[in-house]
C-alpha positions in Angstrom: 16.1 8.2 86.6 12.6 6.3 87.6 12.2 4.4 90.5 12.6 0.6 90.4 9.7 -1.6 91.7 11.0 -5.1 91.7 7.2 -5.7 91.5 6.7 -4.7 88.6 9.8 -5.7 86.5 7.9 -8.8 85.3 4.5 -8.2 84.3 2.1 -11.4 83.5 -1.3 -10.9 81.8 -1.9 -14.6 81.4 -5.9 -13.1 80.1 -4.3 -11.4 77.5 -1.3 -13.7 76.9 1.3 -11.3 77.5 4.5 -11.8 79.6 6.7 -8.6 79.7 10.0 -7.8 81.2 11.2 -4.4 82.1 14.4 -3.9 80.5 15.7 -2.3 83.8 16.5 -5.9 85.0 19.6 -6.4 82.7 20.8 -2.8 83.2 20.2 -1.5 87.0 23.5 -2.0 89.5 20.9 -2.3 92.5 19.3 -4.9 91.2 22.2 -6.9 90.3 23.5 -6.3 93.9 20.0 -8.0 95.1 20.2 -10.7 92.6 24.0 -11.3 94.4 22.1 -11.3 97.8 18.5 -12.8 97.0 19.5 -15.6 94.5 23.4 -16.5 94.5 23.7 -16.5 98.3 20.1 -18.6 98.4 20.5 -21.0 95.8 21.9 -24.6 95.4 24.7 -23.8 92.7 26.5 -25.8 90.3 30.1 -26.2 91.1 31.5 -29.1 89.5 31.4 -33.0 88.6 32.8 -35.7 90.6 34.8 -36.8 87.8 37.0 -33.5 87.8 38.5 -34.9 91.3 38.8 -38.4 90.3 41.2 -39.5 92.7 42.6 -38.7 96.8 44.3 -35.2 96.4 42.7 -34.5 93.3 40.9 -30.6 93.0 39.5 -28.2 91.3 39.1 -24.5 92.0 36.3 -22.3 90.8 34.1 -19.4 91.1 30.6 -20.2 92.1 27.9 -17.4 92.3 31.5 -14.6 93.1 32.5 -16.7 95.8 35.8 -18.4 95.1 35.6 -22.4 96.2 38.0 -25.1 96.2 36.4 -28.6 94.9 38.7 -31.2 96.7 38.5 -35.3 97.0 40.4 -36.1 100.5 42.6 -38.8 101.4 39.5 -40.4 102.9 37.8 -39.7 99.4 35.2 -38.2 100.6 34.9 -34.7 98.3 34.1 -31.7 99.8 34.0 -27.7 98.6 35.9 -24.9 100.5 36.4 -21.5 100.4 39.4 -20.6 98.7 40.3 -18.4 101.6 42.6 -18.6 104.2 40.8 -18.2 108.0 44.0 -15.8 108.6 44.6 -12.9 106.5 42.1 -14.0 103.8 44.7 -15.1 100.5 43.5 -17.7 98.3 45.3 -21.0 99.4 45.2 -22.6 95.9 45.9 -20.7 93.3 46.3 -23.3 90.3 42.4 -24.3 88.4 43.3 -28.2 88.7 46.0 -30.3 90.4 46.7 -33.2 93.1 47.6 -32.0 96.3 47.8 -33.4 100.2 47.9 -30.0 101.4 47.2 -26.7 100.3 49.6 -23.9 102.0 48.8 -20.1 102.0 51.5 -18.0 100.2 51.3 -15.2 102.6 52.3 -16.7 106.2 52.3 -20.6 105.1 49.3 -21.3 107.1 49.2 -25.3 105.8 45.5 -26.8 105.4 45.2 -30.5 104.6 43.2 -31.4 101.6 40.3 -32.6 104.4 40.2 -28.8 105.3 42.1 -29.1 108.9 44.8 -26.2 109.8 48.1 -28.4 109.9 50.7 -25.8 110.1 51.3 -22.4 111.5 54.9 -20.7 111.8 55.4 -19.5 115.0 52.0 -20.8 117.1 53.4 -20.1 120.5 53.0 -16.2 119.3 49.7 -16.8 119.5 49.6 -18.2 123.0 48.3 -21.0 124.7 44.5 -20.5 124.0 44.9 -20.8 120.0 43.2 -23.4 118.6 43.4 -25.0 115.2 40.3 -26.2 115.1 39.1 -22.8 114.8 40.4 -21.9 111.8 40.6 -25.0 109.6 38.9 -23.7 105.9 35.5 -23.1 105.9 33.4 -26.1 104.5 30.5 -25.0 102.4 27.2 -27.2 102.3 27.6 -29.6 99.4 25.6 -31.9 97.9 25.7 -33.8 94.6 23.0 -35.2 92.5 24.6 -38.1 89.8 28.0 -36.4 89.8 26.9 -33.5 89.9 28.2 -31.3 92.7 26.1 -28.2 93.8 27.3 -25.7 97.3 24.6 -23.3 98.9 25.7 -20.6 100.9 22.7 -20.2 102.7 22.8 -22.1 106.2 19.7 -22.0 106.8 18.7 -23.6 103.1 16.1 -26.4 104.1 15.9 -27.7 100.8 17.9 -30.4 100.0 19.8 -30.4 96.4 17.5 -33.5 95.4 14.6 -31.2 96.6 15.4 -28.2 95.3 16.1 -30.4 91.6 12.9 -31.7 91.5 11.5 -33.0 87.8 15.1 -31.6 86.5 16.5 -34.7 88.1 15.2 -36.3 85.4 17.1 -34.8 82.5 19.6 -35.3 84.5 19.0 -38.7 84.5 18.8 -38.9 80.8 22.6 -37.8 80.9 23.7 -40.0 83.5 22.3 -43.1 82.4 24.2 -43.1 78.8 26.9 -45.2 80.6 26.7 -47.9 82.6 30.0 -47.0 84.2 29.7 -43.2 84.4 29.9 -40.1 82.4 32.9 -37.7 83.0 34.0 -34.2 82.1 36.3 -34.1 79.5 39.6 -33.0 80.4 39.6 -28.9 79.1 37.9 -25.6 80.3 36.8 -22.7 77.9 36.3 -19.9 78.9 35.3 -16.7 77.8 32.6 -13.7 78.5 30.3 -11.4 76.9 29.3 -7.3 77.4 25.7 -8.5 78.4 24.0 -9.3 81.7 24.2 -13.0 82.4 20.2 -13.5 82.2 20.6 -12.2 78.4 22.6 -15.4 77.6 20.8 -17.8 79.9 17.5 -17.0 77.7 19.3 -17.1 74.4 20.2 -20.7 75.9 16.8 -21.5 76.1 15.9 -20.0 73.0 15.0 -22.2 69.9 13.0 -19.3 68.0 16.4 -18.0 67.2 17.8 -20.5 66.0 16.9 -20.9 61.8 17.2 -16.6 61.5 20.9 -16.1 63.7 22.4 -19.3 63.0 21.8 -19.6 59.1 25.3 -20.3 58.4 25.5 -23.2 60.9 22.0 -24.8 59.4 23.1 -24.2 55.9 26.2 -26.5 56.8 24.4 -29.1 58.4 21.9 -29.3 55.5 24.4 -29.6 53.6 25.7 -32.9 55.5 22.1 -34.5 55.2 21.2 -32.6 59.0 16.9 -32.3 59.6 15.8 -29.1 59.0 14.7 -27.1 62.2 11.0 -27.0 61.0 10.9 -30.7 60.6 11.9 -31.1 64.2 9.0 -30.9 66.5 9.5 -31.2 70.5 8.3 -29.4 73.1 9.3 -26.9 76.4 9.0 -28.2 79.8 8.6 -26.4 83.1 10.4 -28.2 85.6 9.7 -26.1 88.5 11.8 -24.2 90.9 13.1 -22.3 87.9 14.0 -25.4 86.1 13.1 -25.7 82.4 13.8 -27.7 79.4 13.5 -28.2 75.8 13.3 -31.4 73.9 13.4 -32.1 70.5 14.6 -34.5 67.9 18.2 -33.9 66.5 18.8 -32.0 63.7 21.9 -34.6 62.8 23.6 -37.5 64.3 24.0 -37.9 67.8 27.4 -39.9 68.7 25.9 -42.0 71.6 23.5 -44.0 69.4 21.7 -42.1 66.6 23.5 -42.4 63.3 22.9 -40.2 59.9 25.0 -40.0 56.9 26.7 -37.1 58.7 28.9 -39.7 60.1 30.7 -42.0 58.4 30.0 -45.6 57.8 32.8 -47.5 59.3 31.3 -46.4 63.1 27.1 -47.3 62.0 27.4 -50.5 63.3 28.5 -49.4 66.9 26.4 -46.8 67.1 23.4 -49.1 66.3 24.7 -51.8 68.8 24.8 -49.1 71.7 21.2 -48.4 70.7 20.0 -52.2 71.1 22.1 -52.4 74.7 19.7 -49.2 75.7 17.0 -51.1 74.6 17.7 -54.1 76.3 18.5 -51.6 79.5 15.7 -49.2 80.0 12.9 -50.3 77.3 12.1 -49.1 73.6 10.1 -45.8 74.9 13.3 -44.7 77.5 16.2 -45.9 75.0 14.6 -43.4 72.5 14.8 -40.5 75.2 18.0 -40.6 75.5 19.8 -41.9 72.1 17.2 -40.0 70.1 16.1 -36.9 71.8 17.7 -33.4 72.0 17.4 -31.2 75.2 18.5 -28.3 76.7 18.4 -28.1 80.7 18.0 -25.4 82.9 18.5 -25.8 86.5 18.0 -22.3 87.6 19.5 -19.9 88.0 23.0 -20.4 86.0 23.6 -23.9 84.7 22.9 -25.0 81.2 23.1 -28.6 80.4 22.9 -29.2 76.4 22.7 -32.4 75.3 22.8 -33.0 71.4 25.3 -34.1 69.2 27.8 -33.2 72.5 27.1 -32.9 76.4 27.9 -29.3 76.8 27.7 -28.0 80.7 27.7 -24.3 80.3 28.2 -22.3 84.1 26.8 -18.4 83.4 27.9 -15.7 85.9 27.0 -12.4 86.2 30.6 -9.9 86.7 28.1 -6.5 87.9 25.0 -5.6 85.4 26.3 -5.5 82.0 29.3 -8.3 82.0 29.4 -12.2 82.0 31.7 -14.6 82.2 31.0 -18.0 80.6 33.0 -21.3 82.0 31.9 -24.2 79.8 33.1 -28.0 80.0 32.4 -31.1 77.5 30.7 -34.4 79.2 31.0 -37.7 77.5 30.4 -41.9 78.8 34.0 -43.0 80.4 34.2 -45.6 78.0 32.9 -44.5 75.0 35.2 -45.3 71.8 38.3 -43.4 70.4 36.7 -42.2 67.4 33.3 -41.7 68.7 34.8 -39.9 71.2 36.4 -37.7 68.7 33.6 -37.1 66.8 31.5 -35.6 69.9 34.3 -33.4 70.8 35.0 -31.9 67.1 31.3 -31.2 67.1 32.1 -29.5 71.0 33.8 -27.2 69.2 32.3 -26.9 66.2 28.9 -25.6 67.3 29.3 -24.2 71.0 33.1 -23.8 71.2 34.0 -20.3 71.6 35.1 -20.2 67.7 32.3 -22.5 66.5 29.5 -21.5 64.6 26.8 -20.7 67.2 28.6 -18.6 70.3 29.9 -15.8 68.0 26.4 -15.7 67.5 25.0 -15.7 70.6 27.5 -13.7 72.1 27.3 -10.5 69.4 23.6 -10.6 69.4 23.2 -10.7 73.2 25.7 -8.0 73.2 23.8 -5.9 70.7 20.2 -6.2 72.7 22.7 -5.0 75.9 23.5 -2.1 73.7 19.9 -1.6 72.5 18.5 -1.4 76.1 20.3 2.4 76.9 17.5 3.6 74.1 15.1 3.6 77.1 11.9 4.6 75.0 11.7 1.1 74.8 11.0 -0.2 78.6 10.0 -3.7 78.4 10.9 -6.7 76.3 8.2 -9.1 75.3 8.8 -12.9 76.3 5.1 -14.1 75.5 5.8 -16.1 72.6 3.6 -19.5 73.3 1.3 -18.6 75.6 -1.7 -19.5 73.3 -0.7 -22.7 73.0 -1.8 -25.9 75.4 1.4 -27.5 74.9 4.1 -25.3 74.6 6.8 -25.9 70.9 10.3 -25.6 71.2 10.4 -22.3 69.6 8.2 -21.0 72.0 9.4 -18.7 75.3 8.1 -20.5 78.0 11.6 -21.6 79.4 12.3 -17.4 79.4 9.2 -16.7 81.7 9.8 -20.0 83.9 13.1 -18.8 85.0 12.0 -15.1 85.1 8.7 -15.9 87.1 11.1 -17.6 89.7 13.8 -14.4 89.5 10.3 -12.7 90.8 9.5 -15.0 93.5 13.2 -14.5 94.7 14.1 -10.9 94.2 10.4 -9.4 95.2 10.6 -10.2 99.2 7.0 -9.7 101.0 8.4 -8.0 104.2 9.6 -4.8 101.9 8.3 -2.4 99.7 9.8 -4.2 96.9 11.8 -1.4 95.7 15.4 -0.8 94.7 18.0 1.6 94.2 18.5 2.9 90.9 22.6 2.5 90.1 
C-alpha cells in the first residue's frame, strides 16, 4: 500500500483549473483517525436548537463529533451541554434521546447530578472519607455557544474563536432562517435517522451538489413538472464561499415555498395567506431582503458536518463519520412557531417527501454515494475531479465550488506545519 501524504490529498492547479482529490481520503483508517483528532475535537459543532429544550428540565441527548453530550435547560434556564458520562465509573447518566428531568442519576452506583450539572447524591460518601469533594466531580460542562438558536460545543479548550467568529458570512444564511418569524423558529417535534456505507465527506458534497440533481433525481423532477414545479435549467443562482469551510448555494425554487412563495402546486384556499406573509416581510426587512428569504432557495454549509436546506422545508441535516467507510445521518425539520395548521402541514409532507428517508431524493443520494464508496477499492483510479466551475467569475449552482471550499479547509486542518504531513496507511 503507498504512503499517505496528507499534502498531497488535495491537489489545486488554479492555472490550469483543476481541483483533484485523492480518493485515499474517503477510504484510509489513519486519516479518519486524524480527521477525529484535527477537525472534530477542533471545531465549533452543531449540537442542537434552543427550541428542543424549551422549558426548565427539558433535554436532549446526542452525539456530537463521537462524543456523547447531554443538551439540558436548568431550573435557572440557562442551557448548557454536558458529557453524557458519569465523573465515577464513566456510564451514560441519561439514557432516553428527549425528556424533562430535575436530575439525572447514573444507573450503575446512583451517582445523582442535577440538571445544572452539580453531583447531588452519592450512596455511601463517608467511604470515601473526609477529603471527597463534590465539586470535583459534578459532569463535565463543555464550551457552548449558540448563534440564533443554534447551539454549537467545541472540545478544544484552548479554541479562541468564538462561535460568532468562527460563523462568519454563514451567519447570514442563518439569518435568512431565523428571521421568517417574528417570534422564533423551532424544530419540529421528530428525529430521522438513518446511515449510509460511505464516508461522511461523500454525503456532505452530494449535499452541496446541484450538478446532480436533473440526471439522479429524474423521478423527483418529472413529478414536480408535473405539478407546474420550474425546471432546474430555468433556475439560475449562484455558490458562495462563506469562509472557514462555510459554503452555500442559492437559487430560486423549483416549486412553492410554504413561508410566502405560492405556485399552483398548492392549492388555492391557502394563496391568500401566503401572499399576506409576503407583504408583512416587505413591510419588515424591504422588497430586496423579503425576496431573500420568501423567494430564494439555499443550501448551508457550516463546515464541517451541518447542512442547513432551506426550500420548500427547513431541513437541518447533522452528518457523522462511524470510521472510514460508514455514516450516520441525524436529520430534524425547522419551521416559524406560529406558522398555520395547514401550511404547517404542507412543509412537513414535503419534509418527507423529498429528504425524508423514504422520499424521493435520499434513496438517491444514499445508493449513489454508496456506489462511488464501492467504486473507490478499483484503485487505478486515484483521484476524483471536483473542478467543475473554476472557469467561471461567478460561480452557478451546478458548479463544485462548495466541494473544494470545504475540502481546501479539510487541508488547512488535517495538513499540520510542525509534521511531515504524513499518515498511516489503515
Amino acid at each position: 500500500m503507498r504512503p499517505i501524504d496528507l499534502k498531497r490529498i488535495v491537489i489545486e492547479d488554479t492555472a490550469n483549473d483543476a481541483f483533484l482529490v485523492d480518493r485515499c481520503a474517503y477510504v484510509e483508517p489513519g486519516i479518519a483517525e486524524l480527521e477525529q483528532q484535527r477537525i472534530f475535537e477542533k471545531c465549533w459543532l452543531y449540537v442542537g436548537h434552543e427550541s428542543e429544550v424549551p422549558s426548565a428540565g427539558s433535554f436532549v441527548t446526542r452525539t456530537v463529533g463521537g462524543w456523547p453530550v447531554i443538551l439540558a435547560r436548568g431550573e435557572d434556564g440557562a442551557v448548557r451541554a454536558f458529557a453524557n458520562t458519569c465523573t465515577h465509573r464513566g456510564a451514560f447518566v441519561c439514557r432516553e434521546p428527549s425528556g424533562t428531568a430535575k436530575a439525572f442519576r447514573c444507573p450503575y452506583h446512583a451517582w445523582t447530578y442535577s440538571n445544572h450539572g452539580e453531583l447531588i447524591g452519592v450512596p455511601g460518601q463517608d467511604a470515601y472519607g473526609d477529603t471527597f469533594d463534590r465539586a470535583n466531580y459534578a459532569l463535565k460542562q463543555h464550551r457552548m455557544e449558540s448563534y440564533r438558536g443554534f447551539v454549537f460545543v467545541t472540545f478544544d479548550e484552548t479554541n479562541p474563536a468564538s462561535l460568532s467568529d468562527y460563523l462568519g458570512d454563514a451567519r447570514d444564511y442563518i439569518d435568512l432562517i431565523a428571521d421568517q418569524s417574528e417570534v422564533g423558529m423551532e424544530v419540529v417535534r421528530g428525529t430521522q435517522l438513518h446511515g449510509a456505507k460511505a464516508n461522511w465527506k461523500l454525503l456532505i458534497e452530494n449535499s452541496l451538489d446541484l450538478y446532480h440533481f436533473r440526471a439522479l433525481h429524474k423521478r423527483y423532477v418529472d413529478y414536480m413538472e408535473s405539478m407546474g414545479a420550474r425546471s432546474p435549467r430555468e433556475r439560475g443562482g449562484f455558490a458562495r464561499d462563506l469562509g472557514n469551510g462555510h459554503a452555500a448555494n442559492e437559487l430560486t425554487p423549483a416549486a412553492a415555498r410554504p413561508l410566502a412563495y405560492w405556485t399552483p402546486m398548492f392549492d388555492e384556499s391557502v394563496k391568500p395567506d401566503i401572499e399576506a406573509t409576503r407583504q408583512d416581510f416587505v413591510a419588515r426587512f424591504g422588497e430586496e431582503r423579503a425576496h431573500r428569504i420568501t423567494e430564494k432557495n439555499r443550501a448551508l454549509l457550516v463546515f464541517p458536518n451541518l447542512m442547513i436546506i432551506d426550500a420548500i422545508a427547513i431541513t437541518i441535516r447533522k452528518i457523522d463519520p462511524v470510521g472510514p467507510g460508514a455514516l450516520a445521518v441525524t436529520s430534524w425539520a425547522m419551521a416559524p412557531k406560529d406558522e398555520k395548521p395547514e401550511l404547517r402541514a404542507l412543509r412537513l409532507s414535503h419534509y418527507l417527501t423529498f429528504l425524508g428517508p423514504g422520499g424521493f431524493a435520499t434513496p438517491d443520494d444514499i445508493e449513489i454515494i454508496e456506489s462511488c464508496q464501492r467504486g473507490y477499492a478499483n484503485r487505478s483510479v486515484t483521484h476524483s475531479n471536483l473542478s467543475r466551475g473554476m472557469n467561471r467569475e461567478v460561480p452557478q449552482t451546478t458548479d463544485e465550488l462548495p466541494a473544494r471550499v470545504f475540502w481546501q479547509r479539510w487541508r488547512e486542518l488535517m495538513v499540520d506545519p510542525e509534521d511531515t504531513g504524513a499518515a498511516e496507511p489503515g
